[in-house]
N, C-alpha and C positions, 0 to 999 in steps of 0.2 A: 528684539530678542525673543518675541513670543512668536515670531512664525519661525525662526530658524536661524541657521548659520547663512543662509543664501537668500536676499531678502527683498524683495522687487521693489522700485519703487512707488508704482501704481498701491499697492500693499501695503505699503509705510505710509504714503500718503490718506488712505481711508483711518488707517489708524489716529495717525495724530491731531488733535482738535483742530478745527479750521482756525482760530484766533494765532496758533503754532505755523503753521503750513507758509508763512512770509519768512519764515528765519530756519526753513529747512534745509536750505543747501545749506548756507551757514554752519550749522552744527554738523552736518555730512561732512563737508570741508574739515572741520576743525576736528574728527573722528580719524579723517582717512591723513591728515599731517601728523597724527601723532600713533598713527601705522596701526590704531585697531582695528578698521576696517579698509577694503581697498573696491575700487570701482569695477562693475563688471566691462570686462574685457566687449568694443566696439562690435566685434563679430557672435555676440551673443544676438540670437535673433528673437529673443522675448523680453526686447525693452531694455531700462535703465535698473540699475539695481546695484549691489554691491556685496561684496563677501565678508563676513566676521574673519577674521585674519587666521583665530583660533579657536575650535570648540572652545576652551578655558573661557575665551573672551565674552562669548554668546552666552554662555551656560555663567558666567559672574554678572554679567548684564540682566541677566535673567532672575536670578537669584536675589539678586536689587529691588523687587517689584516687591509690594505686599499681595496678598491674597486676593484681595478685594480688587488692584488695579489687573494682577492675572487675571483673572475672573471677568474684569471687563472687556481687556484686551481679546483674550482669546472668542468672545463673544461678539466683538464688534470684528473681526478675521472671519469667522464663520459666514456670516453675517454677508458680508460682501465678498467672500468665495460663494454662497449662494447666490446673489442677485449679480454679479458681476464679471467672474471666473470665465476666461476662453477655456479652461483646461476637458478634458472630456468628462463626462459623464461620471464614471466611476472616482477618475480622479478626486472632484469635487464632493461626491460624497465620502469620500474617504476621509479629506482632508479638512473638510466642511464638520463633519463627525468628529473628527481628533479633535479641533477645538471647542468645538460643543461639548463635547465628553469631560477637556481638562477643567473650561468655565463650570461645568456643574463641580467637579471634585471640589475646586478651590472653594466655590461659595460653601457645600459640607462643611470644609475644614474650619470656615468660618463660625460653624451652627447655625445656618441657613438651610430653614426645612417650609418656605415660604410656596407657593402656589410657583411663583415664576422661577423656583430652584425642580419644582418638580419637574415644569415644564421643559425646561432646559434637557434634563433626560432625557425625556419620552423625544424632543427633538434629537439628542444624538443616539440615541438609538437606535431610533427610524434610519438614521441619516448613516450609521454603519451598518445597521442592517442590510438595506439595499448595496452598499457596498460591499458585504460579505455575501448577498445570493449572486451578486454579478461573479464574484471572483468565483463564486462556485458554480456558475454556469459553465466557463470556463475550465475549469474542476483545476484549479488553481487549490489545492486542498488547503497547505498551511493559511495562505494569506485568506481564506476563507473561514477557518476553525479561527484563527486570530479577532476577524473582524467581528464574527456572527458570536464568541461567546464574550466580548465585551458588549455588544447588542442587548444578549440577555442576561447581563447585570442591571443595567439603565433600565429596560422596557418592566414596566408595571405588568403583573399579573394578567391583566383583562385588556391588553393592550393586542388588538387584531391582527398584528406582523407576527407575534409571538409566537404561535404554534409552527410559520413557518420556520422562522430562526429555528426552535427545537428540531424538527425534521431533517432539516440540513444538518444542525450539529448532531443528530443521533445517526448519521450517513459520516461525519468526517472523524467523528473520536476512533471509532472503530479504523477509519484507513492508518489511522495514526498512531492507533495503538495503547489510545486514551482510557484505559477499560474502565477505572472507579468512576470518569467524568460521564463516561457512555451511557454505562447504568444507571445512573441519576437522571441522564436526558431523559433515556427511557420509561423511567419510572412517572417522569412529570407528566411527557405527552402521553401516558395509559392515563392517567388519572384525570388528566384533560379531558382525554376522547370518550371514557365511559361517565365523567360529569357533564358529557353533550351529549350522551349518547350516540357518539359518531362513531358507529360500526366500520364502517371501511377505515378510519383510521387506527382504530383498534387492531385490526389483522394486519395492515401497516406496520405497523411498530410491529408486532410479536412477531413477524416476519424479518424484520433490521436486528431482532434480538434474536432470534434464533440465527440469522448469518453470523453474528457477532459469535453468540457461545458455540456456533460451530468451531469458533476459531482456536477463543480463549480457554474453554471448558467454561462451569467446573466440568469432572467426567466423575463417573459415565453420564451422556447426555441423550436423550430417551428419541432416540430416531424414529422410531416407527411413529412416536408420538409428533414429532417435527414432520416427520412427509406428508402426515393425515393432515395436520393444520396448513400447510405447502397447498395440499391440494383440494379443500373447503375456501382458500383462500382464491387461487386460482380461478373456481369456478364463480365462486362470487362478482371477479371484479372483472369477469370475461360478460358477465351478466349484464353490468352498469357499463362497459366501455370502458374500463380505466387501462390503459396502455401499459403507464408505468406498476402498477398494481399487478397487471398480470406478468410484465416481465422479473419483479422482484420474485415472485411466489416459483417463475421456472428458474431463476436464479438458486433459491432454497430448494427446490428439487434437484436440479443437477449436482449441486455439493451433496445430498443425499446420496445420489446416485455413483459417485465418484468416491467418497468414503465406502463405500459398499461393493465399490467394483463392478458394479453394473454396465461398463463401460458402450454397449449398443444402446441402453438406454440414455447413458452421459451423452453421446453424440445425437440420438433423438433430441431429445429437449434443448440441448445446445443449440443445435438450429434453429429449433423454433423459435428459443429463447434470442437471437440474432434478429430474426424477422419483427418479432414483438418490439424487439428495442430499439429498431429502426424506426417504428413507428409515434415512439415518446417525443423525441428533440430530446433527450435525456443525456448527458455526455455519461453519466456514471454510469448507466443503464448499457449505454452502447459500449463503453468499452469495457464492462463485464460480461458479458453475453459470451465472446469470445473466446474466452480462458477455456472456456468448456470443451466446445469442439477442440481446440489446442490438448488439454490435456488427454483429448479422448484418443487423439493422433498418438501423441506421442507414447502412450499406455499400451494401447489395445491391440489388434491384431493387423491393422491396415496399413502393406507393405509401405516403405519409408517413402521409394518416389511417389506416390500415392497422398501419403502423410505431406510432403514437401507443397504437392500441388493445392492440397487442402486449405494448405495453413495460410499458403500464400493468398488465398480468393476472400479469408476469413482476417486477414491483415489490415486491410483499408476499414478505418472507419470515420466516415465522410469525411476522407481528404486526410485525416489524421493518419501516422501507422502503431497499430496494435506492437506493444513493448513485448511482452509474450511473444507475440508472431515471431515476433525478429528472434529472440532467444530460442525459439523452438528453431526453427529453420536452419539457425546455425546447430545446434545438436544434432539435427538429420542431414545435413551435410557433412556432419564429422562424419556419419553413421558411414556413409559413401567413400569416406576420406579423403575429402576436400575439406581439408583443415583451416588453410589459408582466410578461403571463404566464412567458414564458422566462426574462429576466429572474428573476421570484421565485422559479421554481423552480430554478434554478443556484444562486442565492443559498441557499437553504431546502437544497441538498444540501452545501453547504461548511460552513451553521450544522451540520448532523448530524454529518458529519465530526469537525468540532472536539468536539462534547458528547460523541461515543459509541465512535466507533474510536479516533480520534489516529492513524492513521499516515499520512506524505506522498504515497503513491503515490497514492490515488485523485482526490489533487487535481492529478494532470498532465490525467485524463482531464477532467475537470470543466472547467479552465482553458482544454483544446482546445474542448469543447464552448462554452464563456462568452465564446470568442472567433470561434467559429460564430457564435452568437446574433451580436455586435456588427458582423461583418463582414455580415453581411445587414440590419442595421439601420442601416447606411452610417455603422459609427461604426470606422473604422479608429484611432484612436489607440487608443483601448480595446478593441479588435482584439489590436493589438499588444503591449499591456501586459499581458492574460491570455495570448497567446504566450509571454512573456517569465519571468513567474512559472511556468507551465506546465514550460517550457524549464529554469529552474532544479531542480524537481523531480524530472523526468525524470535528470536529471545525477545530483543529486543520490541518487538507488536505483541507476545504476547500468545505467536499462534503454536500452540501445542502441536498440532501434525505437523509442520514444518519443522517444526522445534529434531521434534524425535523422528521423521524419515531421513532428514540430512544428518542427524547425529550420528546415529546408524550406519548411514552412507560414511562417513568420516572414516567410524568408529573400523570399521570393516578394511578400509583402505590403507588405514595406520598398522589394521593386524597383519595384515601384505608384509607394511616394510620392518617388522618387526618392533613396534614402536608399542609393546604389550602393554603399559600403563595405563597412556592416555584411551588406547582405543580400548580396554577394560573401564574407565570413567563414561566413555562414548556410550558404550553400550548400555551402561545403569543408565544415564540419562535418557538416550532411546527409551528404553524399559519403562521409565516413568513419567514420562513424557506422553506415550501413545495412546491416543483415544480408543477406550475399550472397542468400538465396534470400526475403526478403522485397519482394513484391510492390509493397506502398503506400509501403516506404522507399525502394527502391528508384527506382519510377513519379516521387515525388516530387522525390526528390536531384536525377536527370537534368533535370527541369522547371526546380527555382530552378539547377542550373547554369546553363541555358542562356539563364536569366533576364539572367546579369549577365554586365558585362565583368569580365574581358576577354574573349571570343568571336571569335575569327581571324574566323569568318564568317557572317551569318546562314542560311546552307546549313547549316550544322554546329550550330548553335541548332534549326533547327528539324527535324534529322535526330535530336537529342536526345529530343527532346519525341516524334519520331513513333514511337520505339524505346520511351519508355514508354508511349505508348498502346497500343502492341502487346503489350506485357505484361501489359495489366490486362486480366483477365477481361471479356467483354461486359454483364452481370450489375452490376458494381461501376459502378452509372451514375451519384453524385456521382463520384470517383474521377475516372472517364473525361471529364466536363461540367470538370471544373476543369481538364484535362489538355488539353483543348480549348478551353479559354479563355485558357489560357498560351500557344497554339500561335497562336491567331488577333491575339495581342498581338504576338507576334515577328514575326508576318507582317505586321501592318498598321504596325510603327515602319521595317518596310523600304518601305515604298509602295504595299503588295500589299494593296490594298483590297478589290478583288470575290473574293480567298483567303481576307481575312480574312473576310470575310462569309458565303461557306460554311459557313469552318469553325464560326462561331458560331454561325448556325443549328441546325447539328448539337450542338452546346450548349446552347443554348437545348429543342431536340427533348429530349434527355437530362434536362435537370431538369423540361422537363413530364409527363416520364414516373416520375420520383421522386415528385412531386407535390409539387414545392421551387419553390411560389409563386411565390414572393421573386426568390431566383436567377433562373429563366426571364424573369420579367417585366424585371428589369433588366438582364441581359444583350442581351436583343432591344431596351430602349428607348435603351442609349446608345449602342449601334452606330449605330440609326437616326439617335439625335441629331447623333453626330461621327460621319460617314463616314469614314472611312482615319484616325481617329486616336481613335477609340476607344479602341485600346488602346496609346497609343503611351507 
């Protein structure tokens, strides 16, 4: 009962005392006639063994032991999973770890604070330790964040593995969305690193924390002060060789960069930051790198078949394909109107997701993009519905600009169909949502306010709207075309037909020059069709 419902023989038989081991079929027999347990099936290729009939059964069997015989069992299982085990590697310290882990609890529960109770720890820690940096090499996140912070409950203070475990967990709280566990990791390994005075892990961390409160806030969050430390850190660990060092530091630069709309510089560093992370063996490194270029595509001014060819070269990462990749691709094939296509490839990045990462964040971006696709395919409910899941996501980790530019995006879409409530709640949330110095949450939030009532006046709607076009870089030409399309809506529900038709021209100019199809061509044919109430 102490290894499980599915119980090898070889396994059972280390267990039980060798004076017992003559009368073990015996008792197997007399288990499996009175139907609690049954024999595994001859075609099982890993030996002899047998099945507990029913959790209930395994888990009353179990329940039967005192403290002390847990505690032995689960130690003497370890024990020979370590010296014994064909299972692979990780396997074994996995499972090797769980029962080291439960033998220390029980002897605790007992009030065992004895030498060989400590020791028990410090061996299952080590022993999920290693099985949480494997699962994180892999960038297996959950089953990594799971292994590595039971690690560091077990692992004593002064214990050598330790700083690594924090590092990994101050890398997976954040994918996860973990923020009060994050900032605790944080705090421990700064206090570490400047009680060893370990400089380079010092700028380490406040580089993980500055990605992190790029994400979470609080706001406002002091940029210029984050790019200076970005780029003191850079040159330092370009100085020593550190690979992964220098690609975190262009990692915090390019999220600079991209909050700030610098988008020629987002795709500089993006590169570089690609080339550097090739050179780590880093899986988190390599497939962050990437996002960059991708959003730089998708943002800036570099026509779509251009965009397309980009994304594609920037897709593979050794042998893997970039989740991004695939969501952008499909967004710029909608851009084309090949729907069908985008469509499968959004789809085909949410299947990879679930099979191979498992964590939520990437699916806000994917969601933005799946409702790109459907808003140019003139499907606004399912528009609104990958906003909506998107939207949940976003909340869900905790990341503020996502939070509030998909709000926004929502919030805007819902004023279309007249749905003034919710996309009135959309827009305050945008609004308070948006990080003071970010550009597109920003650009956005002022757009759907101005979208909805209540609005004293449409002089102050569209004095909104011309505030955030003034803030968007000239470059960022979706950005700017939506931001014009908003503006020629408010103009033409007041009467102001030959303004609105300017400004949508100018709309229309902006996504011919994306090479966004789609967009241009419908923008200019339903103005033409409804004169002054195109956009009303």
């Amino acid at each position: 009962s102490v290894i499980g419902t599915d119980v090898s023989r070889a396994a059972l038989t280390a267990l039980v005392p060798a004076e017992a081991r003559t009368y073990l079929d015996r008792h197997l027999h007399a288990l499996t006639a009175k139907a609690l347990i049954e024999p595994w099936n001859e075609s099982r290729s890993n030996g002899a063994g047998f099945d507990f009939r029913h959790v209930l059964i395994q888990q009353a069997a179990y329940r039967s032991l005192t403290h002390h015989a847990r505690a032995e069992l689960h130690e003497r299982l370890a024990t020979w999973l370590e010296h014994t085990s064909d299972a692979r590697p990780t396997e074994v310290e996995e499972l090797a770890g769980h029962h080291l882990e439960q033998a220390f609890h029980h002897r605790r529960d007992l009030g065992r604070s004895d030498p060989e109770t400590a020791q028990l720890a410090v061996r299952a820690g080590a022993r999920l330790a290693g099985a949480g940096l494997r699962a994180y090499a892999r960038f297996d996140v959950p089953a990594a964040e799971n292994l590595l912070s039971r690690a560091r409950d077990l692992l004593p203070a002064d214990h050598g593995e330790r700083p690594r475990v924090l590092r990994r967990l101050a890398e997976a709280y954040p994918i996860l969305g973990r923020r009060d566990k994050a900032e605790a990791v944080f705090a421990e390994l700064l206090a570490v690193a400047e009680r060893t005075g370990d400089d380079r892990m010092v700028r380490s961390v406040r580089l993980e924390q500055a990605r992190f409160r790029m994400i979470t806030g609080p706001d406002p969050i002091p940029m210029a002060t984050i790019h200076a430390e970005a780029r003191e850190a850079l040159d330092a660990f370009r100085e020593v060789g550190d690979d992964v060092g220098v690609s975190q530091a262009h990692y915090v630069l390019a999220a600079v960069h991209l909050r700030a709309g610098r988008i020629a510089q987002l795709e500089e560093i993006g590169r570089r930051g690609i080339e550097r992370a090739r050179r780590t063996g880093d899986l988190r490194e390599r497939l962050g790198a990437p996002w960059w270029v991708i959003y730089a595509m998708l943002a800036g001014p570099t026509p779509v078949p251009v965009c397309i060819r980009t994304i594609d070269e920037v897709a593979d990462v050794g042998g893997l394909t970039h989740l991004g990749a695939l969501a952008a691709l499909g967004h710029c094939k909608a851009m084309l109107g090949e729907f069908d296509e985008a469509r499968r490839l959004a789809a085909r990045a949410r299947e990879l997701l679930r099979e191979r990462i498992r964590v939520p964040r990437p699916l806000a971006f994917i969601g933005e993009r799946s409702a790109g696709i459907e808003q140019l395919a003139g499907r606004p409910d399912a528009a609104a519905r990958a906003l909506r899941e998107a939207l949940d996501i976003a909340r869900q980790v905790s990341d503020r600009e996502q939070t509030s530019e998909i709000a926004a995006q929502l919030s805007l879409l819902l004023a279309d169909q007249g749905e003034c409530a919710e996309a009135n709640r959309l827009a305050t949330l945008a609004s308070q949502a948006a990080p003071a110095e970010s550009v597109t949450a920003q650009a956005l939030a002022r757009a759907a306010t101005a979208r909805v009532p209540p609005t004293p006046h449409r002089e102050e709607a569209e004095a909104l709207i011309r505030d955030a076009i003034a803030v968007v870089p000239l470059d960022m030409l979706e950005l700017r075309a939506l931001l014009h399309v908003t503006l020629a809506k408010v103009m033409a529900s007041g009467g102001r037909d030959d303004d609105a038709r300017s400004i949508t021209d100018e709309a229309t100019s902006l996504y011919r020059r994306k090479g966004n199809l789609v967009a241009a061509r419908r923008t200019s044919q339903r103005h033409r069709e409804r004169p002054g109430r195109a956009f009303g």
